[in-house]
mmCIF file of the C-alpha atoms, coordinates in Angstrom:
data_MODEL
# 
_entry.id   MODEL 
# 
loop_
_atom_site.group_PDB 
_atom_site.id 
_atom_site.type_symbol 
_atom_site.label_atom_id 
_atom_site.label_alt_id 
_atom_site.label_comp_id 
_atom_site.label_asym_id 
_atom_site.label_entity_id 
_atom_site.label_seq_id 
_atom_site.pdbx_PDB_ins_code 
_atom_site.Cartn_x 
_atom_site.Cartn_y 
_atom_site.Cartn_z 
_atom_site.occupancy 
_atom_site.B_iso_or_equiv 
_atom_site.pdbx_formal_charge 
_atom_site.auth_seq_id 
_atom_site.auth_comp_id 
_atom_site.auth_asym_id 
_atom_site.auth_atom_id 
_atom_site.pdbx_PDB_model_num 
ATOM 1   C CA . UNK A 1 1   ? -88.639 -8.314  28.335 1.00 0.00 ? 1   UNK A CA 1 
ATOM 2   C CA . UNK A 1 2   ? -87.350 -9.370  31.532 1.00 0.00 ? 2   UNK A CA 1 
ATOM 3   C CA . UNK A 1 3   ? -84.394 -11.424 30.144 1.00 0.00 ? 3   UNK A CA 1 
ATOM 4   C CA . UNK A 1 4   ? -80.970 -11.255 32.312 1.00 0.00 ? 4   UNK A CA 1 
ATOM 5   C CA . UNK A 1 5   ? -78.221 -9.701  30.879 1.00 0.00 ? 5   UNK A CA 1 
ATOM 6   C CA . UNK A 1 6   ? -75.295 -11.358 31.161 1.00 0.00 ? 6   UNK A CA 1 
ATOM 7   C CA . UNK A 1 7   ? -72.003 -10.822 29.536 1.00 0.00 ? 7   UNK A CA 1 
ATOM 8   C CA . UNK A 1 8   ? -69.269 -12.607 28.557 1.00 0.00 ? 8   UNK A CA 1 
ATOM 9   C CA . UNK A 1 9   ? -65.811 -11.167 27.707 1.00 0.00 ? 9   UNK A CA 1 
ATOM 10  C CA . UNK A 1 10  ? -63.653 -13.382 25.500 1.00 0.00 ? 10  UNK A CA 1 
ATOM 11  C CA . UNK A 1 11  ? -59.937 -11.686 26.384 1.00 0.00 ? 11  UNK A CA 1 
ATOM 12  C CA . UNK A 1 12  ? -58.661 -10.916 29.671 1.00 0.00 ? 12  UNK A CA 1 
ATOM 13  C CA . UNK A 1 13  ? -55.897 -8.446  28.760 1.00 0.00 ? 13  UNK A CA 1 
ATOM 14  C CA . UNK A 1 14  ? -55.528 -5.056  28.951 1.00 0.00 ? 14  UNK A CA 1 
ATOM 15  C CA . UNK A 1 15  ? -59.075 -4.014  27.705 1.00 0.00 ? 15  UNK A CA 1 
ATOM 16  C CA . UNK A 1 16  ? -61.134 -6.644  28.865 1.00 0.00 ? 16  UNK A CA 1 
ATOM 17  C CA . UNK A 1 17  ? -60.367 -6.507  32.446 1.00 0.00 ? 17  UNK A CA 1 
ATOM 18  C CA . UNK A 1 18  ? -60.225 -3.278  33.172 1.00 0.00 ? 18  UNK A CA 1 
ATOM 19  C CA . UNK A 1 19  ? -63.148 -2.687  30.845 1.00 0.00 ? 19  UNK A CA 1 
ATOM 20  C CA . UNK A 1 20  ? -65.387 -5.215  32.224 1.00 0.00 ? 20  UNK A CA 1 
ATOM 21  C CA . UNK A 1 21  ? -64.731 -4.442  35.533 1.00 0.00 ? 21  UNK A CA 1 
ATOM 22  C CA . UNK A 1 22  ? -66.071 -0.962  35.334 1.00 0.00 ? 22  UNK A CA 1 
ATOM 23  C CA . UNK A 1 23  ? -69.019 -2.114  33.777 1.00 0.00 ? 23  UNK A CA 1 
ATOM 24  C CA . UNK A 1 24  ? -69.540 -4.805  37.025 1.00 0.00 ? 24  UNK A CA 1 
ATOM 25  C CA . UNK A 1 25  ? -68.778 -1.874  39.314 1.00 0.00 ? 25  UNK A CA 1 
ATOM 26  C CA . UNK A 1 26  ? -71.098 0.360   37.533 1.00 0.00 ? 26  UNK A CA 1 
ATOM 27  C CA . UNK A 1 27  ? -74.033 -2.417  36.664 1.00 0.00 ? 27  UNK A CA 1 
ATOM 28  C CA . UNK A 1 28  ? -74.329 -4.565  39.864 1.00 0.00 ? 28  UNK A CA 1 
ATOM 29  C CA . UNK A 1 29  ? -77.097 -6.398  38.247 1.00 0.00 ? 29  UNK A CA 1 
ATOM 30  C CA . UNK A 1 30  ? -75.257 -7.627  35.284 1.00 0.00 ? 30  UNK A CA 1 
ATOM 31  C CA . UNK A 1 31  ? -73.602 -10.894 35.590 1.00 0.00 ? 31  UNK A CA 1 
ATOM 32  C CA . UNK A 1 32  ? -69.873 -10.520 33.749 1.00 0.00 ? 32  UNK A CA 1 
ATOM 33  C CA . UNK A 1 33  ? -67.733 -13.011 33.235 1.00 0.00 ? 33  UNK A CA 1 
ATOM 34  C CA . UNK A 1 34  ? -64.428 -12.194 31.739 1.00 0.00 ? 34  UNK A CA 1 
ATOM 35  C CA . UNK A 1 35  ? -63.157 -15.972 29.254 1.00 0.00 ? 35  UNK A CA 1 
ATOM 36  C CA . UNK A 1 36  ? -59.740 -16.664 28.634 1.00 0.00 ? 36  UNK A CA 1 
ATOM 37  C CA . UNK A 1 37  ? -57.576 -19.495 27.383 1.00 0.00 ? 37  UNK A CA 1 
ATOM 38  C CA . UNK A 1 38  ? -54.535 -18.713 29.599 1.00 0.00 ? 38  UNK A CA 1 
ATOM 39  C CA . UNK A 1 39  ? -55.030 -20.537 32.930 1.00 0.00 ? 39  UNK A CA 1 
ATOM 40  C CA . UNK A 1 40  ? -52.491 -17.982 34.117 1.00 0.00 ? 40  UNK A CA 1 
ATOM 41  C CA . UNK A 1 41  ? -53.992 -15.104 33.329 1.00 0.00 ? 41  UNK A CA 1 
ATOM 42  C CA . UNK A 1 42  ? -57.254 -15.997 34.728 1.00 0.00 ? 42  UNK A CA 1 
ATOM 43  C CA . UNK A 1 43  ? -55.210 -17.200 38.090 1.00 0.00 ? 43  UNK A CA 1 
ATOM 44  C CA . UNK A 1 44  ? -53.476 -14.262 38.457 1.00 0.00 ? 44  UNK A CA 1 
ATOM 45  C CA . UNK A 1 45  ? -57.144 -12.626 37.720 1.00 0.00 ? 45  UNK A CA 1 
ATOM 46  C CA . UNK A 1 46  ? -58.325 -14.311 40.693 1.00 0.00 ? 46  UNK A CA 1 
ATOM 47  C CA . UNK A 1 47  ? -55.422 -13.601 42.908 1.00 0.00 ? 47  UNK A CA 1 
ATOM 48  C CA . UNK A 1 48  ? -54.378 -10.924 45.555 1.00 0.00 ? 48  UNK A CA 1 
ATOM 49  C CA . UNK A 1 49  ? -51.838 -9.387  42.737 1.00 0.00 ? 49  UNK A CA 1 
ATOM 50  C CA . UNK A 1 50  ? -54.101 -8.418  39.091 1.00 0.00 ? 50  UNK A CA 1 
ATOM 51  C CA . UNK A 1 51  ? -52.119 -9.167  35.936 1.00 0.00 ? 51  UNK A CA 1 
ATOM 52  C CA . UNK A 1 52  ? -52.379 -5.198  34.945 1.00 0.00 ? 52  UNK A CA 1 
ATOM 53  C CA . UNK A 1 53  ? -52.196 -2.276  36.744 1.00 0.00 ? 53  UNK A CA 1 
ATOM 54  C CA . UNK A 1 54  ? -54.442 0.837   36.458 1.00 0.00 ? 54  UNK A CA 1 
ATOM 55  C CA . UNK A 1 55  ? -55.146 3.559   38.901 1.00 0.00 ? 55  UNK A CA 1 
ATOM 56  C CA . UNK A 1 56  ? -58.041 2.578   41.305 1.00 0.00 ? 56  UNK A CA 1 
ATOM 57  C CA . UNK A 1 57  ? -58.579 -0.949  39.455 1.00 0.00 ? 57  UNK A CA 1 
ATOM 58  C CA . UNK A 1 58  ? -57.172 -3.022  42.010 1.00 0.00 ? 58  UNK A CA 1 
ATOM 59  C CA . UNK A 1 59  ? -59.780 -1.922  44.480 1.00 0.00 ? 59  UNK A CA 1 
ATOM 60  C CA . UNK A 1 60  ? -62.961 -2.389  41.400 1.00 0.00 ? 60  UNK A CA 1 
ATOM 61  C CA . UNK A 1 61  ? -62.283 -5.739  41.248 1.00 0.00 ? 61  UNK A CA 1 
ATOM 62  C CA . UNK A 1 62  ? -61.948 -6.790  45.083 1.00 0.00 ? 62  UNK A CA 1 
ATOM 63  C CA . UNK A 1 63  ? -65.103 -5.038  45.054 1.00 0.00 ? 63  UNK A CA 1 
ATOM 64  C CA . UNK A 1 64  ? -66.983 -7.216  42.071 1.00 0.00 ? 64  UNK A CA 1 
ATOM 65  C CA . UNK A 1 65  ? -65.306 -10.307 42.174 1.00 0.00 ? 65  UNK A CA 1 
ATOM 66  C CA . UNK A 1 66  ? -67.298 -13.169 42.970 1.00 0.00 ? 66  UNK A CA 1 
ATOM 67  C CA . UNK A 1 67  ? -70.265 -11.165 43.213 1.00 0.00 ? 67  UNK A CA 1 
ATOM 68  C CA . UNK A 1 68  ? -71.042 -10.110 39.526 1.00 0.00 ? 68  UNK A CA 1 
ATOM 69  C CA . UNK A 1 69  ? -67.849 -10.036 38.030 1.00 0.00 ? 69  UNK A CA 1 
ATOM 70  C CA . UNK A 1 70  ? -66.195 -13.459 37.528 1.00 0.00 ? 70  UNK A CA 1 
ATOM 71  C CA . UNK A 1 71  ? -62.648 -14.871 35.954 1.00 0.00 ? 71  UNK A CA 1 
ATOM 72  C CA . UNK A 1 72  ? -62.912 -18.469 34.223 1.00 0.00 ? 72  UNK A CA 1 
ATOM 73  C CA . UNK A 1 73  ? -61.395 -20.363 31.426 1.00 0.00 ? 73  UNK A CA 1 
ATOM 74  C CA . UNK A 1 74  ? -64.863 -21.704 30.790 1.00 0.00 ? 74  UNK A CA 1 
ATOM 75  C CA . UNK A 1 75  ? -64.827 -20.244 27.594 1.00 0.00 ? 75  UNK A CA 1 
ATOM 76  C CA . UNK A 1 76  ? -67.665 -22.424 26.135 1.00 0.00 ? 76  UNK A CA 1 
ATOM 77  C CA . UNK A 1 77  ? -69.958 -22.173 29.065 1.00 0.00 ? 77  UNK A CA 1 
ATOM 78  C CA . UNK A 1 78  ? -69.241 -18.151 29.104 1.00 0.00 ? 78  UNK A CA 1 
ATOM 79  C CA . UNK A 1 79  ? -70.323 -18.037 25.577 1.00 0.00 ? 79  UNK A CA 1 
ATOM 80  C CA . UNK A 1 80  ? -73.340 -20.145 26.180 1.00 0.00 ? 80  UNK A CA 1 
ATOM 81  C CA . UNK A 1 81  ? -74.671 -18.267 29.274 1.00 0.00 ? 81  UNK A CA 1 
ATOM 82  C CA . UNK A 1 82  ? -74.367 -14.495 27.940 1.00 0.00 ? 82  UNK A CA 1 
ATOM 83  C CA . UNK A 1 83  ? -76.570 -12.236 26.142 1.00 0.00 ? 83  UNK A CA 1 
ATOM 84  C CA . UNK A 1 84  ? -73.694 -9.818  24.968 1.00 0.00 ? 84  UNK A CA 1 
ATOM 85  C CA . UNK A 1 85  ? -70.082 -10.989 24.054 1.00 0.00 ? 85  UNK A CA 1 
ATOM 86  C CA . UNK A 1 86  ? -67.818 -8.713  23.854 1.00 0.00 ? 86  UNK A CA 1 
ATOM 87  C CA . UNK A 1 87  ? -64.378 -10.088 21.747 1.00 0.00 ? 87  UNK A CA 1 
ATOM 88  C CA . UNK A 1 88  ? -60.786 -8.073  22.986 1.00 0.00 ? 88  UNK A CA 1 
ATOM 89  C CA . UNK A 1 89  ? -58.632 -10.475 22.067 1.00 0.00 ? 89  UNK A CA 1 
ATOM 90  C CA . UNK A 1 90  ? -54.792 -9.118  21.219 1.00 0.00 ? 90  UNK A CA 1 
ATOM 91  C CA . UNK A 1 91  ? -54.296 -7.914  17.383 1.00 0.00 ? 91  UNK A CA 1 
ATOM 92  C CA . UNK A 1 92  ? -51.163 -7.918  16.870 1.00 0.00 ? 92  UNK A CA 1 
ATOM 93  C CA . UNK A 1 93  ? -49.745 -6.365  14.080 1.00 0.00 ? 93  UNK A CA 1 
ATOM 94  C CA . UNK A 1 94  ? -48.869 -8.821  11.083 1.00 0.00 ? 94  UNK A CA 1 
ATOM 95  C CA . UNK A 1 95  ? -45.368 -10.089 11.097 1.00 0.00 ? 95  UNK A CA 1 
ATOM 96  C CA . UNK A 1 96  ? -46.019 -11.713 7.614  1.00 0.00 ? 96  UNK A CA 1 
ATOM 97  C CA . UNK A 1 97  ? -47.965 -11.633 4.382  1.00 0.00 ? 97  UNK A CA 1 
ATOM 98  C CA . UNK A 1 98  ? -49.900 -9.350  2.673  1.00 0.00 ? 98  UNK A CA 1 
ATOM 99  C CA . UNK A 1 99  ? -49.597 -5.953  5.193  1.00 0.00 ? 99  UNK A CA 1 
ATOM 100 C CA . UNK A 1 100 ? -46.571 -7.142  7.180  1.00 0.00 ? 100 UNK A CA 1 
ATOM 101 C CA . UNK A 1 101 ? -45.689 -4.317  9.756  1.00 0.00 ? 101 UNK A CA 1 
ATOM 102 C CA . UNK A 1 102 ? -48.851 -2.218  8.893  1.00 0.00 ? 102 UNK A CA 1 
ATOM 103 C CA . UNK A 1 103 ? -52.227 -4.240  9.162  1.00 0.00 ? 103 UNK A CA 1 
ATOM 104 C CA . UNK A 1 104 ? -53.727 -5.781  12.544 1.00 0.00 ? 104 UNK A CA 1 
ATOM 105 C CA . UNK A 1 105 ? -53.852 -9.812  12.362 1.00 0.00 ? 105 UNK A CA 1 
ATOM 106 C CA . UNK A 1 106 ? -57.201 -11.005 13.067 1.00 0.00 ? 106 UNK A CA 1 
ATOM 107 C CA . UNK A 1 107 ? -55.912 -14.776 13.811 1.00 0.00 ? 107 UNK A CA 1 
ATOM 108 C CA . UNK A 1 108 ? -57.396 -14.009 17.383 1.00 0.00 ? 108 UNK A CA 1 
ATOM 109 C CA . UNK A 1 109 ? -60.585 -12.466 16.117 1.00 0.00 ? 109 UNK A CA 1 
ATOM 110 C CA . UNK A 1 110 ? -61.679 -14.812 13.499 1.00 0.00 ? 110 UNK A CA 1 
ATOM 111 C CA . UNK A 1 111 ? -60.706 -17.730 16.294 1.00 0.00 ? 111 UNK A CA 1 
ATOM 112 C CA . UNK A 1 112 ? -62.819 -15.925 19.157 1.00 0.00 ? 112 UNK A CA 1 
ATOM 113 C CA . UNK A 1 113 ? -66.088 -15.682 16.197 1.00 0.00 ? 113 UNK A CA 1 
ATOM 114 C CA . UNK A 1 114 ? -65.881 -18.879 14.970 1.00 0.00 ? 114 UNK A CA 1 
ATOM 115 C CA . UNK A 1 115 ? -65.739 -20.170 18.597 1.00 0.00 ? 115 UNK A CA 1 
ATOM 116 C CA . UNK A 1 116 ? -68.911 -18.142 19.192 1.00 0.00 ? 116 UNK A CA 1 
ATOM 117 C CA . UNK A 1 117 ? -70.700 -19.493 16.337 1.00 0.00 ? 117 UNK A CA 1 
ATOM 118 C CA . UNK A 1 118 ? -69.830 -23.608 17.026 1.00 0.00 ? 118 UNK A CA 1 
ATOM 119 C CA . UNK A 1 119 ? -70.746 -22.807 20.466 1.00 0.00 ? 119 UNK A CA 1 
ATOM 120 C CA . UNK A 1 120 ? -73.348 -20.212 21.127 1.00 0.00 ? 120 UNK A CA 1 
ATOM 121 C CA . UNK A 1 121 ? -77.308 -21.943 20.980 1.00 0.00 ? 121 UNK A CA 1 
ATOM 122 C CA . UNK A 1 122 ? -79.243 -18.804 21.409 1.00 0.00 ? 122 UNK A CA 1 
ATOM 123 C CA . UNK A 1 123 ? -78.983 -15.200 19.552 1.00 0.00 ? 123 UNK A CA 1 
ATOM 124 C CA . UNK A 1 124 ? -75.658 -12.934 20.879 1.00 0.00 ? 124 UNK A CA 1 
ATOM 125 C CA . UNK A 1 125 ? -75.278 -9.498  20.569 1.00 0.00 ? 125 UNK A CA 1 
ATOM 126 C CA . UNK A 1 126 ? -70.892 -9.322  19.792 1.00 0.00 ? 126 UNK A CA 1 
ATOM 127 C CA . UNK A 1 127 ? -69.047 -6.156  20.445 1.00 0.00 ? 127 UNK A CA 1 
ATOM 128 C CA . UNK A 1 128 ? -65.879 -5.696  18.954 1.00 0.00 ? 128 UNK A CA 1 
ATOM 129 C CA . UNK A 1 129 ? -63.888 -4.357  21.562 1.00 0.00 ? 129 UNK A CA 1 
ATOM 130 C CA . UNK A 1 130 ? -60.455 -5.290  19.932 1.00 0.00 ? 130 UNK A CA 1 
ATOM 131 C CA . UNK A 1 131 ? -58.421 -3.090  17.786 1.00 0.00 ? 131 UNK A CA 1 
ATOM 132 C CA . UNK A 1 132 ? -60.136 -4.041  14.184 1.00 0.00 ? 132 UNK A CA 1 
ATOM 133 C CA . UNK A 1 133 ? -59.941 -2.400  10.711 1.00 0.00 ? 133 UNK A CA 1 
ATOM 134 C CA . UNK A 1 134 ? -63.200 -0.971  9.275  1.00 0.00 ? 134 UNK A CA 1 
ATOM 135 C CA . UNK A 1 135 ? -65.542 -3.586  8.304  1.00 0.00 ? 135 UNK A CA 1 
ATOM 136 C CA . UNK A 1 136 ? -64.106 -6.238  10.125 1.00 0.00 ? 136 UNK A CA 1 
ATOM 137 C CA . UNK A 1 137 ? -67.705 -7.126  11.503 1.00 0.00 ? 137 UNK A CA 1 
ATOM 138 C CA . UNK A 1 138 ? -68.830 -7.619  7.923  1.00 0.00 ? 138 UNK A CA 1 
ATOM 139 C CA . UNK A 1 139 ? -66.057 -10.123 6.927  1.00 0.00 ? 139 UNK A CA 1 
ATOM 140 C CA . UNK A 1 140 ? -66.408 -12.338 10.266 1.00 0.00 ? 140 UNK A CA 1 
# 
């Protein structure tokens, strides 16, 4: 239909970064911009010396960065702008309640979708790209 396709990743840990950068390297015409609450992690995104290391990723992001693939703590405006949100936000296991030591807590993920719904003002697609339990989609 013409439309842009932007994304917006709400996480930048371990998956979303490296994740999303591929998918800038690989899809130069997709804006991506990777959301995160830590104003660390986003500076150290943006910075000579990435957060995470993986083979070759380093070199991705010098590559993308400031061209399609962007770090912010805009997490609002990212939400706003995209047409596909992808959510990898940490879940941890659960330290307490009902299956403590076994079962993912989806304080994170329920945060990141309810942020999505206040905020977003036109239809997103969401990918679950965190660690989630079957039918976690249906319950958020």
């Amino acid at each position: 239909n013409g439309e842009e396709i932007k994304i917006c990743c709400i996480g930048a840990g371990y998956v979303g970064g490296p994740t999303m950068a591929k998918i800038a390297e690989k899809c130069p015409e997709i804006v991506v911009t990777i959301v995160d609450i830590s104003a660390a992690r986003i500076e150290q995104w943006n910075s000579d010396v990435l957060p995470i290391y993986e083979p070759g990723l380093d070199d991705v992001v010098k590559k993308c960065r400031g061209r399609n693939l962007f770090f912010t703590e805009e997490v609002d405006q990212g939400i706003r702008e995209a047409t596909i949100i992808f959510v990898a936000v940490n879940t941890p296991t659960k330290k307490i309640g009902i299956g403590a030591g076994r079962a993912a807590d989806l304080t994170y993920w329920e945060l990141a979708a309810r942020r999505i719904a206040a905020v977003a003002d036109t239809p997103k697609i969401v990918v679950e790209k965190s660690t989630v339990p079957i039918k976690t989609a249906e319950a958020i």
